[in-house]
MARGUNU-136791 format. One record per residue (C-alpha): chain; residue in one letter; residue number from 1; x, y, z. Coordinates in Angstrom, 2 decimals. Layout:
<sites>
lumza | zaro | paza | x | y | z
A | A | NUM | X | Y | Z
...
</sites>
This chain:
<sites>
lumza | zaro | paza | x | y | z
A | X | 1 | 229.42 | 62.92 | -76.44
A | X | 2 | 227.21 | 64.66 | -74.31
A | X | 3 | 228.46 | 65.77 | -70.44
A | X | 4 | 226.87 | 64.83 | -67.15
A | X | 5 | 227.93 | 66.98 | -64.10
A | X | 6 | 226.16 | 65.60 | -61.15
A | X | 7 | 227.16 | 66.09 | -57.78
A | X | 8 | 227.17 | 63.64 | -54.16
A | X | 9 | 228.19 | 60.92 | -56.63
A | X | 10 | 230.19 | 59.48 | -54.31
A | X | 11 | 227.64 | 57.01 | -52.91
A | X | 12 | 223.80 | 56.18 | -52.59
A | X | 13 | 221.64 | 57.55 | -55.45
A | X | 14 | 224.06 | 60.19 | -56.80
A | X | 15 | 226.84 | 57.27 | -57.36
A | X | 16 | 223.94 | 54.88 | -59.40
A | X | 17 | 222.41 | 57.89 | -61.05
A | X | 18 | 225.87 | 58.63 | -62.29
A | X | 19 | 226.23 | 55.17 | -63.70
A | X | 20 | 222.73 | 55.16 | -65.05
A | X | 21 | 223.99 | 58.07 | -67.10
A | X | 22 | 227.31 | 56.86 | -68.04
A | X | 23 | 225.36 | 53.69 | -69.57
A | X | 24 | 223.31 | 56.17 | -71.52
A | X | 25 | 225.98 | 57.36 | -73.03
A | X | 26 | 227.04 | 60.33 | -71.04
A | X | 27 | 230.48 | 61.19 | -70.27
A | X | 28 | 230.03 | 61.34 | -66.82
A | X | 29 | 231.75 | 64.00 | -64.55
A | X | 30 | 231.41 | 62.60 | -60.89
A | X | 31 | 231.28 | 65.48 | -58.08
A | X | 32 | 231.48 | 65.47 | -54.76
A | X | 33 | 233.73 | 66.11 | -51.46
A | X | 34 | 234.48 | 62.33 | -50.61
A | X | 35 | 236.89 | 62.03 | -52.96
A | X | 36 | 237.87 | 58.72 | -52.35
A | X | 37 | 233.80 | 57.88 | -52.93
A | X | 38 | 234.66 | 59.52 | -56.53
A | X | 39 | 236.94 | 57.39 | -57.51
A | X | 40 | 235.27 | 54.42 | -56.69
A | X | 41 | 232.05 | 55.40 | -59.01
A | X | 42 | 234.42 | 56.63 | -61.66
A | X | 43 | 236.22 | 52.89 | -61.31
A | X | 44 | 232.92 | 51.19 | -61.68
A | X | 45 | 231.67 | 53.18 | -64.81
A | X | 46 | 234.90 | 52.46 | -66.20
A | X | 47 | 234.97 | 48.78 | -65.86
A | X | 48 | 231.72 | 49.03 | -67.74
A | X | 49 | 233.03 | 50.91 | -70.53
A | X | 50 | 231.51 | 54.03 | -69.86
A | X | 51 | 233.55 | 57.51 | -69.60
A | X | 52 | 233.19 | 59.48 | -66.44
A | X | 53 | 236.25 | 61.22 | -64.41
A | X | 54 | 235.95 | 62.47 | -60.53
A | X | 55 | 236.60 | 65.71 | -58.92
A | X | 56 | 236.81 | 66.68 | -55.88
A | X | 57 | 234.70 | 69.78 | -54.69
A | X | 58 | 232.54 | 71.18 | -51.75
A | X | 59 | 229.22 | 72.69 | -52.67
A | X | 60 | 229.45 | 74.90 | -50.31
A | X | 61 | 231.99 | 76.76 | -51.54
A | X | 62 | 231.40 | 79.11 | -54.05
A | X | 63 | 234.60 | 79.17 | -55.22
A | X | 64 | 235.75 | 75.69 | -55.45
A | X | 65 | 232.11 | 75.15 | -57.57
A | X | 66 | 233.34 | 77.45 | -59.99
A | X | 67 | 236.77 | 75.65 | -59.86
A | X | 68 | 235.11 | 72.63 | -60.26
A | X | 69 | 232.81 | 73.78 | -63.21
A | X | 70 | 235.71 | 75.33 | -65.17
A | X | 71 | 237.97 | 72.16 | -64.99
A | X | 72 | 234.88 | 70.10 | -65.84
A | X | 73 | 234.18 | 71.68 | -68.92
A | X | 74 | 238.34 | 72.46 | -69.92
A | X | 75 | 238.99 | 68.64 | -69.33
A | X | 76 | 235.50 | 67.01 | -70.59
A | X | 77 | 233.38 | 69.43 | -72.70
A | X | 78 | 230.72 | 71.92 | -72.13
A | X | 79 | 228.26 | 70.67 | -69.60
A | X | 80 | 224.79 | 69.69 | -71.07
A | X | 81 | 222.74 | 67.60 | -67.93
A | X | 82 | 223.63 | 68.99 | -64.35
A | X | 83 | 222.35 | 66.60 | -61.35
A | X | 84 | 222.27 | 68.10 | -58.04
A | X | 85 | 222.26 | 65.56 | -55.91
A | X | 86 | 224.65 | 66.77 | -52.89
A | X | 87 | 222.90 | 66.49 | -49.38
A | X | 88 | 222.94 | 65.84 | -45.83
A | X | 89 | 220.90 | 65.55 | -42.70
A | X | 90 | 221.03 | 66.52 | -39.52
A | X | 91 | 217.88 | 65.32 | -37.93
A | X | 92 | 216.82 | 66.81 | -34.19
A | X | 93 | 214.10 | 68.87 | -32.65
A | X | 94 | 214.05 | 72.17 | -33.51
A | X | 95 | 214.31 | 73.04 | -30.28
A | X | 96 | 217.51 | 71.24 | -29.52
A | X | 97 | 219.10 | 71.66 | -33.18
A | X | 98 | 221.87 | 74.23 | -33.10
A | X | 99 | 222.64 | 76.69 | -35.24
A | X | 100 | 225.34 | 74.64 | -37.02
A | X | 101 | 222.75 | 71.75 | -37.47
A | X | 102 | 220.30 | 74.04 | -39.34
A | X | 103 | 223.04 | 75.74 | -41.53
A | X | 104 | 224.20 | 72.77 | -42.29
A | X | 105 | 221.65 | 71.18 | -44.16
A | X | 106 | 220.65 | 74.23 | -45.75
A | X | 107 | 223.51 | 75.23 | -46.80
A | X | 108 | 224.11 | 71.84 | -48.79
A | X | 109 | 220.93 | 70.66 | -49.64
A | X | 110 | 219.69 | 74.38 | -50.42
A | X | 111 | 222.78 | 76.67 | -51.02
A | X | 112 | 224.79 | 73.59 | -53.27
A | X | 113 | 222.07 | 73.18 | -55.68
A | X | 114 | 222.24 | 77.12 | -56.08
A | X | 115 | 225.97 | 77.79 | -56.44
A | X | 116 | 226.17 | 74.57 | -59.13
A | X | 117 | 222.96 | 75.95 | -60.73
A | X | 118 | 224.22 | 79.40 | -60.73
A | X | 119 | 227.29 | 78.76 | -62.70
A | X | 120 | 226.12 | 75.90 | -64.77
A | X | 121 | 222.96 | 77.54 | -65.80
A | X | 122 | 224.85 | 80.98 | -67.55
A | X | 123 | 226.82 | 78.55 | -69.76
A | X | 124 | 223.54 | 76.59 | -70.93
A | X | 125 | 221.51 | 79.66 | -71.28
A | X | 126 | 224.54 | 81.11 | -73.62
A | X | 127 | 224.35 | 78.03 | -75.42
A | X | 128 | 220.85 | 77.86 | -75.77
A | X | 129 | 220.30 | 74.09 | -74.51
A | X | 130 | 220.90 | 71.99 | -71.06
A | X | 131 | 218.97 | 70.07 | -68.73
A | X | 132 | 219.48 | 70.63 | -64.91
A | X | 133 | 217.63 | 68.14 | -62.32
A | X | 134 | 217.75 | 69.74 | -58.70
A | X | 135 | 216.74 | 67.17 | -55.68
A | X | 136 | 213.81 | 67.84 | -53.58
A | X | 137 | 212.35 | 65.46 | -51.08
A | X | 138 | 208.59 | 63.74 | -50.07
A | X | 139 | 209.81 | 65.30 | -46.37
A | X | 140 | 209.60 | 68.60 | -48.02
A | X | 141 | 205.85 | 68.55 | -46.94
A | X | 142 | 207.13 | 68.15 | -43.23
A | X | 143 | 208.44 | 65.65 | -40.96
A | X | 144 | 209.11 | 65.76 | -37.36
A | X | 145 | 212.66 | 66.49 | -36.48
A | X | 146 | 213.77 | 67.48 | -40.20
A | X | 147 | 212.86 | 71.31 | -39.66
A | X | 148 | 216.09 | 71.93 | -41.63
A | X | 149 | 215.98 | 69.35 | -44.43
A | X | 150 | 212.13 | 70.37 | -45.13
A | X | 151 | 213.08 | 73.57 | -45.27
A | X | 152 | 215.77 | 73.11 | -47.55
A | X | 153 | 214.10 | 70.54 | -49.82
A | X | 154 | 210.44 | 72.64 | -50.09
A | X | 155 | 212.67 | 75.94 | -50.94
A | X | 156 | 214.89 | 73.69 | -53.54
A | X | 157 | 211.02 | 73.05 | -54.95
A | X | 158 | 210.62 | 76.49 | -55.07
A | X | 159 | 213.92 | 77.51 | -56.34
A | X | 160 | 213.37 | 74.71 | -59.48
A | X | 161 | 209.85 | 76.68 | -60.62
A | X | 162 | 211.84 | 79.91 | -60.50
A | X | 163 | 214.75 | 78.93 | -62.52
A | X | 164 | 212.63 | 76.98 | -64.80
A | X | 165 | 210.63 | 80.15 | -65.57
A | X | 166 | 214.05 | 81.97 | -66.24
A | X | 167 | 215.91 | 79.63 | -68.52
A | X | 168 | 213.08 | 78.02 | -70.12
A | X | 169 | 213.41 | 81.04 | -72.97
A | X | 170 | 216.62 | 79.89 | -73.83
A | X | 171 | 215.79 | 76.35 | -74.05
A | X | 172 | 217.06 | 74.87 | -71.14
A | X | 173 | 215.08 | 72.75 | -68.89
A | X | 174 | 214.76 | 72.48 | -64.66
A | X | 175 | 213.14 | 69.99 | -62.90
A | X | 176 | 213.44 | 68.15 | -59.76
A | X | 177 | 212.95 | 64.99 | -58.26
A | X | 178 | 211.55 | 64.04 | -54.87
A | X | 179 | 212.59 | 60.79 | -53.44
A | X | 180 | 210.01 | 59.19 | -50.98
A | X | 181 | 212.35 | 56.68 | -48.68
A | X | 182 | 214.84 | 54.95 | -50.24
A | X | 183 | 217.37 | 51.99 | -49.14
A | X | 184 | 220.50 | 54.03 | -48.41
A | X | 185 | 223.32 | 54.83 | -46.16
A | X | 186 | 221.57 | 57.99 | -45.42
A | X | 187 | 218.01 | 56.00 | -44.63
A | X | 188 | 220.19 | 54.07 | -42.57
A | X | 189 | 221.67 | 56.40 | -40.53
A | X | 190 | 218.35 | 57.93 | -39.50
A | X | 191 | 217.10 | 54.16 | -38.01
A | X | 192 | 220.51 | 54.67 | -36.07
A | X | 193 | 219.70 | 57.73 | -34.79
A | X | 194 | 215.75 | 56.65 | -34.05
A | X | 195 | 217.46 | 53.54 | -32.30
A | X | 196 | 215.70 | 51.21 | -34.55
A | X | 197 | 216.56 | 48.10 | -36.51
A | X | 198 | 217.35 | 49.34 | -39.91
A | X | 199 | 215.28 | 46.51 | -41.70
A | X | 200 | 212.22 | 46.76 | -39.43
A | X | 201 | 212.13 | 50.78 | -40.41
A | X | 202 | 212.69 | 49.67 | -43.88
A | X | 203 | 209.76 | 47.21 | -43.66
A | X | 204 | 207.06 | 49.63 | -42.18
A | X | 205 | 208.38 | 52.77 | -44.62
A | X | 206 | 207.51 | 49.79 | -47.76
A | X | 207 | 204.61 | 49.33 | -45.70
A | X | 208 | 203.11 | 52.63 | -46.04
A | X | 209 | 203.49 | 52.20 | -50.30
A | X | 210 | 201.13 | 51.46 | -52.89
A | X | 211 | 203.88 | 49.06 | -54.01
A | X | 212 | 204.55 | 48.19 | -50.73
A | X | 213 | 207.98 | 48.36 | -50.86
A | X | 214 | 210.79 | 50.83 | -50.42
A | X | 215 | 213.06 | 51.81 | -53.05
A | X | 216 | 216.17 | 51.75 | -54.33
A | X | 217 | 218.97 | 54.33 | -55.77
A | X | 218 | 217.85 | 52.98 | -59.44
A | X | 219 | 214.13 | 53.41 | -58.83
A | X | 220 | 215.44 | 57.46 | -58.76
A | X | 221 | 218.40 | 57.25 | -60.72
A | X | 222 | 215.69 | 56.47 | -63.58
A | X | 223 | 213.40 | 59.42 | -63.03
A | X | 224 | 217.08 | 61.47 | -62.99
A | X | 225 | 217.59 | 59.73 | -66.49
A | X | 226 | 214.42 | 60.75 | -67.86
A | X | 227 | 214.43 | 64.61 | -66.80
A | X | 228 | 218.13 | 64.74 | -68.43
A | X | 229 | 217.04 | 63.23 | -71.83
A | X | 230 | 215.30 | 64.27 | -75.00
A | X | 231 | 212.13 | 62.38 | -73.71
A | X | 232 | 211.60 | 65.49 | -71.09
A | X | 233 | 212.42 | 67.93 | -73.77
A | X | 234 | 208.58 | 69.36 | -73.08
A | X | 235 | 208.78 | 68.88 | -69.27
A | X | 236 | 210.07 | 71.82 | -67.05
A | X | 237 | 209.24 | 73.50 | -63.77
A | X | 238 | 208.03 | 70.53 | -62.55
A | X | 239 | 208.84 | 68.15 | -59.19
A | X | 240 | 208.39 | 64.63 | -59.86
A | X | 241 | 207.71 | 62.50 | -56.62
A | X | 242 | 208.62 | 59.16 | -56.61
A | X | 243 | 207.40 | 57.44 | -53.21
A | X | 244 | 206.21 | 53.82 | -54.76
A | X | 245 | 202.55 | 55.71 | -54.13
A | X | 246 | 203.01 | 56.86 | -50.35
A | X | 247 | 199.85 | 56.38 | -48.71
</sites>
């Protein structure tokens, strides 16, 4: 049975694309710091009949990733699809961000997705096969008081074409996704912090789609799915955006 490693499953998309996975047939290996989150996604793959188990780890860390990487592979098998889905905002002016703010987000959404890769990736390209799918964002092109996050998610765009270019010899794959606004407890929290009503932000975001709607964990889980199968085998280097057709 082939391995999934993907990380922030303990809730929103990383949680469903773990499950999504697990249903495919993955023995799933569900990462992330909340480790009470963990064990609730590993409980519901579970009661499904899929495999998965849950550890505990903070991206940041270079040495608990390792950690994390070696038990995953002693206890489950050698790693074959790694999702990096870890992130975090911290939304505010540049201006009035602080220091901790900015490092913050890059650290997770930017440094995480290079520590995981970073290990993962020398054990796929000694094997000669693997699939890792990083996560950009649509407000990698820019929004107003995401200096951080944009920063993070365009270099994480970057960082995907570069990797792709030095693993693709060795027949692993990199690609990322880029989520346009979907219905989760992060989406959420920003209408908090805007001081809007979460279903009137919801409503206009839809609003601004071709399909005129927002969307959900599954809408990405699915583009996860197909960048970690054999139906992407010929796909690398790229950054799929799925926005429902922003406009």
């Amino acid at each position: 049975m082939s391995v999934a490693l993907v990380t922030g499953a303990a809730g929103g998309i990383g949680a469903v694309t773990a499950q999504l996975l697990a249903a495919g047939g993955f023995r799933v290996v569900a990462v992330d710091r909340d480790e009470d989150g963990v064990a609730g996604t590993v409980a519901a793959i579970r009661a499904l009949g899929g495999a998965a188990t849950g550890l505990g780890c903070d991206v940041t860390s270079a040495g608990q990733v390792t950690s994390t990487v070696n038990r995953a592979e002693r206890e489950s098998g050698p790693v074959d699809v790694l999702v990096n889905c870890a992130g975090v905002t911290r939304d505010r002016l540049l201006l009035t961000m602080t220091d901790e703010e900015w490092d913050t987000a890059v650290d997770v959404n930017l440094g995480g997705t290079i520590r995981c890769s970073r290990v993962v990736s020398e054990r796929m390209k000694r094997r000669r096969r693997g699939h890792i799918v990083n996560f950009s964002s649509v407000a990698a092109d820019g929004n107003a008081g995401q200096a951080n996050y944009a920063t993070a998610k365009a270099a994480v765009t970057g960082f995907t074409r570069a990797l792709a270019a030095e693993l693709g010899p060795f027949g692993v794959t990199v690609n990322a996704v880029a989520p346009g606004f979907v219905a989760t407890a992060m989406v959420a929290e920003l209408a908090d912090r805007l001081a809007v009503d979460r279903q009137a932000f919801l409503d206009r975001a839809g609003a601004a789609t071709a399909l005129g709607r927002v969307g959900s964990a599954a809408d990405i889980a699915g583009v996860v799915a197909f960048l970690a199968g054999p139906g992407a085998g010929y796909v690398t280097g790229q950054t799929v955006y799925a926005t429902g057709g922003d406009r």
